[in-house]
C-alpha positions as CSV (number, residue, x, y, z in Angstrom):
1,X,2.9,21.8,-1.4
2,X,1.2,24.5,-3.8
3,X,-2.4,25.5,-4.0
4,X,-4.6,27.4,-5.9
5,X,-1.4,29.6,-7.0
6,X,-2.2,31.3,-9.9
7,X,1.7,30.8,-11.1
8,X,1.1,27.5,-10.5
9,X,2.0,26.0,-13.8
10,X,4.9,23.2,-13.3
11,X,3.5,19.3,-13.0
12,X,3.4,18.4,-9.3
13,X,6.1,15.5,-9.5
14,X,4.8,14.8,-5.9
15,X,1.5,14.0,-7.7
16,X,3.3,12.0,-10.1
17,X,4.8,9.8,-7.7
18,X,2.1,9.2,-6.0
19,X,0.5,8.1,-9.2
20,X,3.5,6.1,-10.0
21,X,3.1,4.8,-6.6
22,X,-0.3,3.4,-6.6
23,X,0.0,1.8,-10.1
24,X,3.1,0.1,-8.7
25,X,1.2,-0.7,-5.8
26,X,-2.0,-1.9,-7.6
27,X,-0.4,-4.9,-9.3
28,X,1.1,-6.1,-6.0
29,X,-2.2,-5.7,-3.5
30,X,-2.6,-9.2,-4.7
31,X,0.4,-10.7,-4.1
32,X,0.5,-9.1,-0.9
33,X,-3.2,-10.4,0.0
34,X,-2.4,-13.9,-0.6
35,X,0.6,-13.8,1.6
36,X,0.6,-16.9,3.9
37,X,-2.8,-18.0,2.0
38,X,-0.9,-21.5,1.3
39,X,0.8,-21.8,4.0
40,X,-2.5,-21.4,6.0
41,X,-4.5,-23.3,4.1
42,X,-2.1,-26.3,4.5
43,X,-2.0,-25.6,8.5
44,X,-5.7,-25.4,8.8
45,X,-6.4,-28.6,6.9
46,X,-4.7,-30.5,9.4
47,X,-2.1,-32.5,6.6
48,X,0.8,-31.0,7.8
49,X,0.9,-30.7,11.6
50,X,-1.2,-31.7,14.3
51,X,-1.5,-31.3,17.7
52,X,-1.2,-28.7,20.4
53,X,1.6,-26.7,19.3
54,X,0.3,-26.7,15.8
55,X,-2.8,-25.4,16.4
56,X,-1.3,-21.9,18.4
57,X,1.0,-22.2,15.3
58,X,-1.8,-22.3,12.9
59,X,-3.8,-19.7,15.0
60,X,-0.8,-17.4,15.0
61,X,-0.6,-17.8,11.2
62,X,-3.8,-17.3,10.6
63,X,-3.7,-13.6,12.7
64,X,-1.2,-12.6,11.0
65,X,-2.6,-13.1,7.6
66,X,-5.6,-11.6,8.7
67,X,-3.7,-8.6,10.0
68,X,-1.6,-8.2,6.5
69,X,-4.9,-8.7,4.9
70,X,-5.9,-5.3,6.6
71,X,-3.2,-3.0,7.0
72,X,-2.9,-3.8,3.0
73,X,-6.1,-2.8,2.2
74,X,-5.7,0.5,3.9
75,X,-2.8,1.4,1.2
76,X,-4.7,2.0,-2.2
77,X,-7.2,4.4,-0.2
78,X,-4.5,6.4,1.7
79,X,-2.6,7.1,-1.5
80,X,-5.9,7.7,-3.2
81,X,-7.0,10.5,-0.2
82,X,-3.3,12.3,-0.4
83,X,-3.7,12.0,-4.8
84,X,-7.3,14.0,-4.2
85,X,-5.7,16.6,-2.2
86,X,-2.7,17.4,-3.8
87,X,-2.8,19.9,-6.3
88,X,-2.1,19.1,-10.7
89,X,0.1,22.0,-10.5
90,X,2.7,23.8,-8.8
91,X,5.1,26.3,-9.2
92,X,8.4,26.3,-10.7
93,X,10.1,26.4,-7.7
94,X,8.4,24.0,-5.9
95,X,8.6,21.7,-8.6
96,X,12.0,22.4,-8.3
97,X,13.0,21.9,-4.6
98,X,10.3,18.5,-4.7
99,X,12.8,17.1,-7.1
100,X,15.9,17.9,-4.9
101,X,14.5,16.1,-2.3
């Protein structure tokens, strides 16, 4: 969407939105981060469960905290990379048919 268009002179609202995204997005990261953090802490400490079964159960758990604890620190840079390339302004028109989307 746009360029360096010299009639470029409408606000990107795709820009906005993505800035409206990752402020959104920045007050959650926690939240998201500590996702099963209790739950695992309880299942690693052994007060809750024991045995065979628990164990897979608290390894399983554990995996998949790890693996939300990665794929959400990939958001705030991948909306950070498509904020740096996309250009302040845009034309009318595109402003236009990005808001009839």
């Amino acid at each position: 969407m746009g360029g360096t268009d010299p009639k470029a002179t409408a606000t990107n609202p795709y820009l906005t939105d993505l800035q409206n995204l990752r402020s959104r997005l920045s007050g959650e990261v926690t939240k998201l981060q500590d996702t099963l953090k209790t739950t695992a802490a309880d299942m690693n400490g052994k007060k809750v469960w024991v045995g065979k079964t628990a164990d897979t159960w608290t390894s399983d758990i554990n995996g998949r905290r790890s693996r939300i604890q990665t794929l959400v620190g990939k958001l705030i840079p991948i909306i950070d990379a498509e904020i740096k390339r996309t250009p302040p302004k845009v034309t009318p028109v595109e402003a236009k048919l990005y808001r009839m989307q």
